[in-house]
N, CA, C and O atoms as CSV, one atom per row, in Angstrom:
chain,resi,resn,atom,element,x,y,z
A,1,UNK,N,N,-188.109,98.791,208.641
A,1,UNK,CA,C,-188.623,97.436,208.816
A,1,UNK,C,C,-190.131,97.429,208.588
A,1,UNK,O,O,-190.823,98.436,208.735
A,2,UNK,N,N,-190.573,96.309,208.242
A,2,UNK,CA,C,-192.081,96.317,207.939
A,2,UNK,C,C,-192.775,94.512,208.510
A,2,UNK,O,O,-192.139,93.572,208.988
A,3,UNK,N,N,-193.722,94.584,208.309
A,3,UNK,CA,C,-194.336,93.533,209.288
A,3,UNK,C,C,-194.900,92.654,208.240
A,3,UNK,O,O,-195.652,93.120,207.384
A,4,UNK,N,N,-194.623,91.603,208.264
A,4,UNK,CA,C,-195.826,90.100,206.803
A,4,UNK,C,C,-196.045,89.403,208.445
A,4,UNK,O,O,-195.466,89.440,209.531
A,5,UNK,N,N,-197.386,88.702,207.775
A,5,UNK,CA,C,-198.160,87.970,209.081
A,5,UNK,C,C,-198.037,87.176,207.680
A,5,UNK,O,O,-197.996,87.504,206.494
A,6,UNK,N,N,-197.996,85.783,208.520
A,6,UNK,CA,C,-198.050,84.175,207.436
A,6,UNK,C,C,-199.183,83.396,208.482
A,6,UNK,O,O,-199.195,83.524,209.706
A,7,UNK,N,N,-199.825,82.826,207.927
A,7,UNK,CA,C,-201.054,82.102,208.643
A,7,UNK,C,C,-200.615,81.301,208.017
A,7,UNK,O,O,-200.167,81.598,206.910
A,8,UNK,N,N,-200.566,79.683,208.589
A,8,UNK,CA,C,-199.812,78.288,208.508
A,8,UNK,C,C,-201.295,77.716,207.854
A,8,UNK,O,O,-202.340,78.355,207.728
A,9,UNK,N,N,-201.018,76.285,207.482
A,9,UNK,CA,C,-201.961,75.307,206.705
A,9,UNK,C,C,-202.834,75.380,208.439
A,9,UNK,O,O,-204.030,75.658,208.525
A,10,UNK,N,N,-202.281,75.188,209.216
A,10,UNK,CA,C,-203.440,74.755,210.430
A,10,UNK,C,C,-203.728,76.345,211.119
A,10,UNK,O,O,-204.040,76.543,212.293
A,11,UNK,N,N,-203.591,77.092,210.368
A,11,UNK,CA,C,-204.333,78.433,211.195
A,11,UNK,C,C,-203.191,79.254,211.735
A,11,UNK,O,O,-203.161,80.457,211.474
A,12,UNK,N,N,-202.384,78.777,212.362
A,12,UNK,CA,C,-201.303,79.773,213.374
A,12,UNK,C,C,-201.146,81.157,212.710
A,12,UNK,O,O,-201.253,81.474,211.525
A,13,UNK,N,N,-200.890,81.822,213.697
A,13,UNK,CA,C,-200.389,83.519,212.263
A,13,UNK,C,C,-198.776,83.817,213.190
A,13,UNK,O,O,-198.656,83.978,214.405
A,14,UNK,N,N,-197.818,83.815,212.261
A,14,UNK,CA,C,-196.399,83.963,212.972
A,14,UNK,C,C,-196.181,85.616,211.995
A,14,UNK,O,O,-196.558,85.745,210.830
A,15,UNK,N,N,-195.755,86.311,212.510
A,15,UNK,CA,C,-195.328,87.557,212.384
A,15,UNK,C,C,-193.700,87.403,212.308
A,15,UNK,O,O,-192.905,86.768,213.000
A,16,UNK,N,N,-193.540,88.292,211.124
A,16,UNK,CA,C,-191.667,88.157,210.753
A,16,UNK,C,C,-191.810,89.679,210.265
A,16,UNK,O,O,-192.664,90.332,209.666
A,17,UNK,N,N,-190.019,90.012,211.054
A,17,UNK,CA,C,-189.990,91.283,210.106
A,17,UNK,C,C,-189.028,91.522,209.001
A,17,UNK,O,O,-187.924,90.999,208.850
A,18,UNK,N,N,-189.623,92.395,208.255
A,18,UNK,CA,C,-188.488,92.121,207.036
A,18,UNK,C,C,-188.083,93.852,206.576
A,18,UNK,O,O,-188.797,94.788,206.937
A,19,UNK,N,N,-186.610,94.069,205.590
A,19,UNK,CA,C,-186.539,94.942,205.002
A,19,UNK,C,C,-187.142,95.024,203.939
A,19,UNK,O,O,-187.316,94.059,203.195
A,20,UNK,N,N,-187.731,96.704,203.608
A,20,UNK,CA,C,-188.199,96.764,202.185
A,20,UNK,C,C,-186.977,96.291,201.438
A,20,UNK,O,O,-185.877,96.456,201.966
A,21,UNK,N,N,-187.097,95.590,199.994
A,21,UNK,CA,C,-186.810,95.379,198.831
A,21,UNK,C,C,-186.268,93.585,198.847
A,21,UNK,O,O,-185.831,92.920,197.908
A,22,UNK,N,N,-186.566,93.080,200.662
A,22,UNK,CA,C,-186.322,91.871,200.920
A,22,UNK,C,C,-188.273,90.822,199.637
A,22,UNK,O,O,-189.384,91.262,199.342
A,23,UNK,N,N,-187.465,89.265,199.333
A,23,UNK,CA,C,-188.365,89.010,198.673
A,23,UNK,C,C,-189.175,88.300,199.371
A,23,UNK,O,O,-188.792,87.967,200.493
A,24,UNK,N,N,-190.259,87.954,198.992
A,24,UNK,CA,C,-191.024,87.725,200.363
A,24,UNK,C,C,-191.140,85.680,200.342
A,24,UNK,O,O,-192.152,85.146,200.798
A,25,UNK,N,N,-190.351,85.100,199.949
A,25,UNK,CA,C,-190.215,83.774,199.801
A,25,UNK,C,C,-189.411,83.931,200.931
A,25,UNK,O,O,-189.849,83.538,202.012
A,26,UNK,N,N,-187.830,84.660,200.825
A,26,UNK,CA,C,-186.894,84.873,201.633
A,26,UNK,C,C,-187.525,84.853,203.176
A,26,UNK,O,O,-187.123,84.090,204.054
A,27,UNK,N,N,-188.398,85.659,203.312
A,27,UNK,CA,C,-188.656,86.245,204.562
A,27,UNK,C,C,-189.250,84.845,205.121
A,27,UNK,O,O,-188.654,84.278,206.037
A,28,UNK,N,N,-190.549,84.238,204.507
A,28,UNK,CA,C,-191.068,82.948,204.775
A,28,UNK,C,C,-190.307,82.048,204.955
A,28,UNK,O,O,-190.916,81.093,205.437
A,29,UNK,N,N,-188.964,81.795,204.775
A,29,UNK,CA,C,-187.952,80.586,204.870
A,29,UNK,C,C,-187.821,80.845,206.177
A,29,UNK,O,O,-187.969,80.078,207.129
A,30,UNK,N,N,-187.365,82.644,206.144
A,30,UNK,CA,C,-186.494,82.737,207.488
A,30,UNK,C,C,-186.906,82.665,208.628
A,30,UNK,O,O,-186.158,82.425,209.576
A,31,UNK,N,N,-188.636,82.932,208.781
A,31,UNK,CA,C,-189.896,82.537,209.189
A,31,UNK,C,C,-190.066,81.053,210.010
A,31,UNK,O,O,-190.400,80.823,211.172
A,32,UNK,N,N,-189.608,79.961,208.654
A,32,UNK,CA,C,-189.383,78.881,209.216
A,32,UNK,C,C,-190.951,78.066,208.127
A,32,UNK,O,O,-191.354,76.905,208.071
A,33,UNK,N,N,-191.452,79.395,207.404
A,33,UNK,CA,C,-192.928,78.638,206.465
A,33,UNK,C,C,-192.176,77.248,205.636
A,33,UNK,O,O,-190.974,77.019,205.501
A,34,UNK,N,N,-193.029,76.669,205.290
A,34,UNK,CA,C,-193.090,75.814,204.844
A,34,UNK,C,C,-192.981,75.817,203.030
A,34,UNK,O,O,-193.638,75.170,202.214
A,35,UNK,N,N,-192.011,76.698,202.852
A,35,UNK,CA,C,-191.981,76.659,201.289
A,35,UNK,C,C,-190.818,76.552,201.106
A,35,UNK,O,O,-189.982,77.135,201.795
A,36,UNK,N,N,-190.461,75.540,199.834
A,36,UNK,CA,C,-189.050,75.196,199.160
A,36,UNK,C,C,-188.511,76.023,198.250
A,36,UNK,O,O,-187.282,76.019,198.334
A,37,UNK,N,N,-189.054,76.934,197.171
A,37,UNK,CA,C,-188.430,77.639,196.666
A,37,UNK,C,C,-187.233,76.942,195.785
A,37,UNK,O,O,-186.111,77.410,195.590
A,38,UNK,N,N,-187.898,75.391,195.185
A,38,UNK,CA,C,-187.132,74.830,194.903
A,38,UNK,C,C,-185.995,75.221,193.405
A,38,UNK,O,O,-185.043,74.537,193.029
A,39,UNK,N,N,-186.546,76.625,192.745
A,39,UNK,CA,C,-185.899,76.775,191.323
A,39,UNK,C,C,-185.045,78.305,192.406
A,39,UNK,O,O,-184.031,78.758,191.875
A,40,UNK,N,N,-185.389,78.850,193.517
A,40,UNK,CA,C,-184.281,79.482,193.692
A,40,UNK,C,C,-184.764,81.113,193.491
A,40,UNK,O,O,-183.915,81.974,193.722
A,41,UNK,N,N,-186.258,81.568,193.018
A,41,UNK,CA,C,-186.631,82.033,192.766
A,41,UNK,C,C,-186.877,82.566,191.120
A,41,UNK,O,O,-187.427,83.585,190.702
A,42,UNK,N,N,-186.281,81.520,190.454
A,42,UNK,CA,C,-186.375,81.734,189.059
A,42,UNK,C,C,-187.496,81.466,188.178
A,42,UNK,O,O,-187.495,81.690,186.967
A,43,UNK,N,N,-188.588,80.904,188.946
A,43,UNK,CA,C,-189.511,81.036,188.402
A,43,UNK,C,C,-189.771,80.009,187.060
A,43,UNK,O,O,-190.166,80.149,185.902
A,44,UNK,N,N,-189.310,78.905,187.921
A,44,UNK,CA,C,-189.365,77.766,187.063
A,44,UNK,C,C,-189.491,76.620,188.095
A,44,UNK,O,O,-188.706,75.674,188.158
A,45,UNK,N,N,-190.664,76.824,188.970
A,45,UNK,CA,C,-191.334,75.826,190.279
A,45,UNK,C,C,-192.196,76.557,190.421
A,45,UNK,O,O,-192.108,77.736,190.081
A,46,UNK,N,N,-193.457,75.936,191.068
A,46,UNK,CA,C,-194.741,76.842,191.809
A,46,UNK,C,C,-194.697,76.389,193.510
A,46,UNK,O,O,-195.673,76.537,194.245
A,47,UNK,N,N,-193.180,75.730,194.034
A,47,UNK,CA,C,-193.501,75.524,195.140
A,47,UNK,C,C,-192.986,76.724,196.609
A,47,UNK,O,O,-192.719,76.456,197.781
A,48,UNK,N,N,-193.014,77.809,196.004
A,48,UNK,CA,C,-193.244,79.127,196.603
A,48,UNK,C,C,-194.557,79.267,196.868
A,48,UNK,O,O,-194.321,79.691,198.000
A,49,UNK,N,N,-195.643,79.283,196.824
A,49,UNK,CA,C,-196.883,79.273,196.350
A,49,UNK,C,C,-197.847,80.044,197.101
A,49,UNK,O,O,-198.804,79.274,197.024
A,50,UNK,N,N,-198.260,81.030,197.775
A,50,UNK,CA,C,-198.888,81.771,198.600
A,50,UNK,C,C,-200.329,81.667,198.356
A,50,UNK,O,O,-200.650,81.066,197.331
A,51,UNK,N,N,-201.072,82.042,198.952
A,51,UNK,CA,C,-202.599,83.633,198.639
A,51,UNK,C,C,-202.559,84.246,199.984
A,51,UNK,O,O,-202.423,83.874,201.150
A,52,UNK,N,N,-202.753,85.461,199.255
A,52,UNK,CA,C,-202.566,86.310,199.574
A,52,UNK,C,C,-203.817,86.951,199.889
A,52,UNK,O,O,-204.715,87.023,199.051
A,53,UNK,N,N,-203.947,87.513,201.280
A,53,UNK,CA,C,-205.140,88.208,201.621
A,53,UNK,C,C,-206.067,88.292,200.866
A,53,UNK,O,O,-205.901,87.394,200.040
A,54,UNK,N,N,-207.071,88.902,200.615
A,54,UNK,CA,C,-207.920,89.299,199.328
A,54,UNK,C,C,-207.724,90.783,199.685
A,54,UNK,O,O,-207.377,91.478,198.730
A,55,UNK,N,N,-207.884,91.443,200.929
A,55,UNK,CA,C,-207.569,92.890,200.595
A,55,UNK,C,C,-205.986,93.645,200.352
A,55,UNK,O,O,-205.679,94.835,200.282
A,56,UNK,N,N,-205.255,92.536,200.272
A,56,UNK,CA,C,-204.104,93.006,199.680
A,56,UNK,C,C,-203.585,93.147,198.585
A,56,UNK,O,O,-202.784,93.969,198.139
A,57,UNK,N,N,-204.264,91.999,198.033
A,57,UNK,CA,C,-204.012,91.020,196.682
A,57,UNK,C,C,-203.916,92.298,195.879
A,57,UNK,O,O,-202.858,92.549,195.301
A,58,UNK,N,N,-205.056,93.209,195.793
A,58,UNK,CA,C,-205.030,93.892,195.059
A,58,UNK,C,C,-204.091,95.320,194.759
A,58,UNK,O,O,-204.042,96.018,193.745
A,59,UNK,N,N,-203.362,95.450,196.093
A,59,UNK,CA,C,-202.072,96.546,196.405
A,59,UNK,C,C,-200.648,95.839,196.139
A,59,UNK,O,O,-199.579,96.287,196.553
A,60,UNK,N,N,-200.849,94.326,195.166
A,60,UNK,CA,C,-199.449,94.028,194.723
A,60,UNK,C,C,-199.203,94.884,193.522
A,60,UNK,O,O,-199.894,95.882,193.315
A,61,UNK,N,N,-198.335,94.555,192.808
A,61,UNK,CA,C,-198.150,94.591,191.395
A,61,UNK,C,C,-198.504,93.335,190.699
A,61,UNK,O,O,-198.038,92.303,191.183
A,62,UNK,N,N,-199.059,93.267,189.913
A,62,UNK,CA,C,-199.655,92.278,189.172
A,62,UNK,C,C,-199.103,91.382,188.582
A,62,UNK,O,O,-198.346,91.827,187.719
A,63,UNK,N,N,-199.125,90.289,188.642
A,63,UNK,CA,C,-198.297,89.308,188.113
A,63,UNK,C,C,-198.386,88.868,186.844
A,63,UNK,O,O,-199.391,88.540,186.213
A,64,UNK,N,N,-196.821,88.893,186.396
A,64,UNK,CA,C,-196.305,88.948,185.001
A,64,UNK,C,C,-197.165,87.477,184.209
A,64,UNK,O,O,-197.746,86.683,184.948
A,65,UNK,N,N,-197.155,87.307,183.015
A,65,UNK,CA,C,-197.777,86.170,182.365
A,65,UNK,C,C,-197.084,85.077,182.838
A,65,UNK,O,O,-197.755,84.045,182.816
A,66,UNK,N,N,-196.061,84.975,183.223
A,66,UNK,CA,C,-194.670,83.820,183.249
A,66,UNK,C,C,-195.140,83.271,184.278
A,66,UNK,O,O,-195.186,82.043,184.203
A,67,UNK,N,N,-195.656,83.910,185.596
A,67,UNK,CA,C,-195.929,83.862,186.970
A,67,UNK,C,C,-196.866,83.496,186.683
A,67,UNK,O,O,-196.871,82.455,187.341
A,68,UNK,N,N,-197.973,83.510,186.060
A,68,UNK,CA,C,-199.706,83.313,186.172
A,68,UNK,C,C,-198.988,81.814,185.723
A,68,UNK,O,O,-198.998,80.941,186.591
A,69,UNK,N,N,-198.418,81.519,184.504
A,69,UNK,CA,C,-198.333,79.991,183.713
A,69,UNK,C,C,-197.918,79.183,184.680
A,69,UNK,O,O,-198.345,78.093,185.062
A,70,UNK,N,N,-196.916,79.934,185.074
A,70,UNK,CA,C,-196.157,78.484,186.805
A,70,UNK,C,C,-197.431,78.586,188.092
A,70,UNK,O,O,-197.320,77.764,189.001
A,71,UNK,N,N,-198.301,79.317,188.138
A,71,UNK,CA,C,-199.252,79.400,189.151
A,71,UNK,C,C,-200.531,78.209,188.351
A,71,UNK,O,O,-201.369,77.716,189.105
A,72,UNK,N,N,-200.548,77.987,187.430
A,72,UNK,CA,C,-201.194,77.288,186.942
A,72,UNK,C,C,-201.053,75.269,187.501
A,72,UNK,O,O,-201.877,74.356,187.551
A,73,UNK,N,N,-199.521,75.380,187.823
A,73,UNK,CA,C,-198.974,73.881,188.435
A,73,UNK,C,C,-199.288,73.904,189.810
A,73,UNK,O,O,-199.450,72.861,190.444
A,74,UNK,N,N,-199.370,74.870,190.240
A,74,UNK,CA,C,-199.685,75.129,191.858
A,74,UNK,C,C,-200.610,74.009,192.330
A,74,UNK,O,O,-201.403,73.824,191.406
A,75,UNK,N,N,-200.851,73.257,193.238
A,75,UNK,CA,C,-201.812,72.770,193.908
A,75,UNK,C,C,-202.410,73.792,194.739
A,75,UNK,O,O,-201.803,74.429,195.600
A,76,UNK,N,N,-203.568,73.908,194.453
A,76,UNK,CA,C,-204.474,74.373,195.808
A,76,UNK,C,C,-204.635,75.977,195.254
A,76,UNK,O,O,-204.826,76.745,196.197
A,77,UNK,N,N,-204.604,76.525,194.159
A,77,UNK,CA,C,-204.037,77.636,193.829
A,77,UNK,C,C,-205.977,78.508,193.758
A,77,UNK,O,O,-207.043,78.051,193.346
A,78,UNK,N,N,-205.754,79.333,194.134
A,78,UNK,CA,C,-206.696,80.330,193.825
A,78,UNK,C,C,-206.732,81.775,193.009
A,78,UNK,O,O,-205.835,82.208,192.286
A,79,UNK,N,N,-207.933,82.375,193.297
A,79,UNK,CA,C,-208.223,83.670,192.764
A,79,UNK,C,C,-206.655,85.188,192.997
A,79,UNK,O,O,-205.960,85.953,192.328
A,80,UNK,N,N,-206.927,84.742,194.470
A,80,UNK,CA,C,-205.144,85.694,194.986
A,80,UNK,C,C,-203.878,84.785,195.273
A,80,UNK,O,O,-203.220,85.098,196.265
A,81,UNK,N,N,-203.461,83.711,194.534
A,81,UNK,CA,C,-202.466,83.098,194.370
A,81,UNK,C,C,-201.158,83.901,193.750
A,81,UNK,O,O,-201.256,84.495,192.676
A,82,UNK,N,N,-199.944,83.874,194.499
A,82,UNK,CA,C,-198.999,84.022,194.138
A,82,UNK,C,C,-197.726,83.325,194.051
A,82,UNK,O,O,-197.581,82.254,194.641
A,83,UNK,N,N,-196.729,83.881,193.317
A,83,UNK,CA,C,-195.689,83.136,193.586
A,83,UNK,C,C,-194.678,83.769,194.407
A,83,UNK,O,O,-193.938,84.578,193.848
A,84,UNK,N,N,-194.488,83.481,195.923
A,84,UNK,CA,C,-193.618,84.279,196.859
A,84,UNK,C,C,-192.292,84.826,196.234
A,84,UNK,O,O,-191.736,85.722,196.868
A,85,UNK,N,N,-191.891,84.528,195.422
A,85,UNK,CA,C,-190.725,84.423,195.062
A,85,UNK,C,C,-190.346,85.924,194.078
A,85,UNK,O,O,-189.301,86.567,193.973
A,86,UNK,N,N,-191.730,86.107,193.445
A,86,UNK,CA,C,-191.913,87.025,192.564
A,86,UNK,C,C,-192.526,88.330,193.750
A,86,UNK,O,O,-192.586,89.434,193.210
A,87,UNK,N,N,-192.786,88.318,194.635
A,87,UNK,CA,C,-193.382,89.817,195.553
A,87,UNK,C,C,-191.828,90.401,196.145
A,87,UNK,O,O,-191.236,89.692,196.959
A,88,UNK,N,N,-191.295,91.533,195.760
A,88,UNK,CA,C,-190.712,92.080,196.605
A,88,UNK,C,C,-190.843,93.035,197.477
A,88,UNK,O,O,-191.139,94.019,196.800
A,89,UNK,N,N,-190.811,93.268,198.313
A,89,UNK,CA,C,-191.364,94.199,199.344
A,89,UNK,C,C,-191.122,95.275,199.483
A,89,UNK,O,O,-190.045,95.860,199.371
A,90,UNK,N,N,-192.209,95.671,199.768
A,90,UNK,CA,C,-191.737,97.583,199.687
A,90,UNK,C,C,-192.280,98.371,201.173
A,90,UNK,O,O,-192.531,97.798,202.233
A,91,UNK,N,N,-192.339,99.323,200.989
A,91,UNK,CA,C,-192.958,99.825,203.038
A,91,UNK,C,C,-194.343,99.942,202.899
A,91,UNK,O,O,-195.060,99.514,203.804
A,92,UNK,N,N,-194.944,100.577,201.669
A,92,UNK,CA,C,-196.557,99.880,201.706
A,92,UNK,C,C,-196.652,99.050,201.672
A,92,UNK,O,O,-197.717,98.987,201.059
A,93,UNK,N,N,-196.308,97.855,201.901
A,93,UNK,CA,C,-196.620,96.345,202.097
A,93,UNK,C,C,-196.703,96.045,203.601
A,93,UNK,O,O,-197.261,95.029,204.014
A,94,UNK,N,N,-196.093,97.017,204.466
A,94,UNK,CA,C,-196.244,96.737,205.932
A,94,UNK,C,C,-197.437,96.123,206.598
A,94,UNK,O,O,-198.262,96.891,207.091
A,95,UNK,N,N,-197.577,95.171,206.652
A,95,UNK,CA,C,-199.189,94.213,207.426
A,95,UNK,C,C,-199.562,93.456,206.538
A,95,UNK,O,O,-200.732,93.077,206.504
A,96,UNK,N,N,-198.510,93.010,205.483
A,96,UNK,CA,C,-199.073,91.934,204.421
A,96,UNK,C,C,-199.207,90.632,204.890
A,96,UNK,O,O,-198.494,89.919,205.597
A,97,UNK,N,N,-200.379,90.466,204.289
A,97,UNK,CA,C,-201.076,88.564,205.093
A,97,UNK,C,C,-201.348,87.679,204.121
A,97,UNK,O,O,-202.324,87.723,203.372
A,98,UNK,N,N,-200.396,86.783,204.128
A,98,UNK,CA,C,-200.412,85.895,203.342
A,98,UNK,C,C,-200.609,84.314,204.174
A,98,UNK,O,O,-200.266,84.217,205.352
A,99,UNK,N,N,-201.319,82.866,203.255
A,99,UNK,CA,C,-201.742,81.971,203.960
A,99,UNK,C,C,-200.370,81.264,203.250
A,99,UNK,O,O,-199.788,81.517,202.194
A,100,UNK,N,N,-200.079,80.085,204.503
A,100,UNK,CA,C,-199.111,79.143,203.641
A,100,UNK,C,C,-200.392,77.926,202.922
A,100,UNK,O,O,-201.196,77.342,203.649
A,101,UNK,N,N,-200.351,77.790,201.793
A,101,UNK,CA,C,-201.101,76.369,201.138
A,101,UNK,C,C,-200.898,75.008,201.981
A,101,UNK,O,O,-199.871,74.794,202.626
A,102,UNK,N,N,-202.099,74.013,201.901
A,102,UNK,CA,C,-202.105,73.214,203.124
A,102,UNK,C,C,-201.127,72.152,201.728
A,102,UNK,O,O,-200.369,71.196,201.895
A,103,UNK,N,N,-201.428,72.620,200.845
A,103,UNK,CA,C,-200.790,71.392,199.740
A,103,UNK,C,C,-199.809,71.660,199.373
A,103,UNK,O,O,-199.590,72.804,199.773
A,104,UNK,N,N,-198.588,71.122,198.528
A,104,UNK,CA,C,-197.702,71.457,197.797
A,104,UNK,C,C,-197.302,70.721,196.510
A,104,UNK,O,O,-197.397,69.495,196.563
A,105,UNK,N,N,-196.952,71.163,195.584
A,105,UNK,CA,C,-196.724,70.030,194.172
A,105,UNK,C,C,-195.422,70.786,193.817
A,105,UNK,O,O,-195.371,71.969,193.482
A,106,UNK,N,N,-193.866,69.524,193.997
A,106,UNK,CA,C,-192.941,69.913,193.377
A,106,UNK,C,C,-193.607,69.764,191.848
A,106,UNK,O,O,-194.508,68.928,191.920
A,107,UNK,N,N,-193.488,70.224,190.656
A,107,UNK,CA,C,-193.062,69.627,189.607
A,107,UNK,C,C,-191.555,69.250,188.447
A,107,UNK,O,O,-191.415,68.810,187.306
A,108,UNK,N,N,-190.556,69.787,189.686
A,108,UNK,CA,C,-189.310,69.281,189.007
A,108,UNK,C,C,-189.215,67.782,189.566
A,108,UNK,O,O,-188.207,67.252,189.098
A,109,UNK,N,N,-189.775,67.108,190.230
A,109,UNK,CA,C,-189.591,65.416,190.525
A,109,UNK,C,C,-191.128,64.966,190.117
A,109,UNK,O,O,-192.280,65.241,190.454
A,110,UNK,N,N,-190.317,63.952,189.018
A,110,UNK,CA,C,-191.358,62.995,188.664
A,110,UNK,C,C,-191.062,61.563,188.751
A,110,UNK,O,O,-191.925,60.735,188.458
């Protein structure tokens, strides 16, 4: 088991535990975060939408071009923006801190 801390739009930090190779959208649902995950993890929505620590950001694996283009629809998106959907977890990830975005933009409803 390994430990993700989620810090909410208003500050809170809720601690969930998860198995390595669990994805880390999954874990945030089960959490109770505030993300829809509306394509299912296919990577055709940005409303997974994280950032991610800054001293972690850099102990992910780097996100594929496909992921940067849908991070581009993101509201609120920054420098360590991800797409939850795309991190799967591993046991060096144990103490990963990620913020939930205070914003959200479906773009499958227009």
């Amino acid at each position: 088991m390994l430990s993700v801390c989620f810090v909410t739009a208003e500050g809170d930090r809720v601690m969930a535990q998860a198995e390595p190779g669990s994805r880390l959208l999954e874990v945030a649902q089960s959490a109770g975060m505030p993300l829809e995950g509306t394509c299912e993890g296919q990577m055709a929505c940005s409303t997974c939408h994280v950032i991610v620590a800054s001293d972690w950001f850099s102990r992910l694996p780097e996100a594929s071009a496909d992921e940067e283009d849908m991070l581009d629809l993101a509201a609120g998106v920054c420098r360590t923006s991800r797409l939850s959907c795309q991190i799967e977890l591993t046991s060096e990830m144990d103490g990963l801190e990620v913020r939930i975005p205070g914003v959200s933009r479906d773009m499958q409803i227009r």
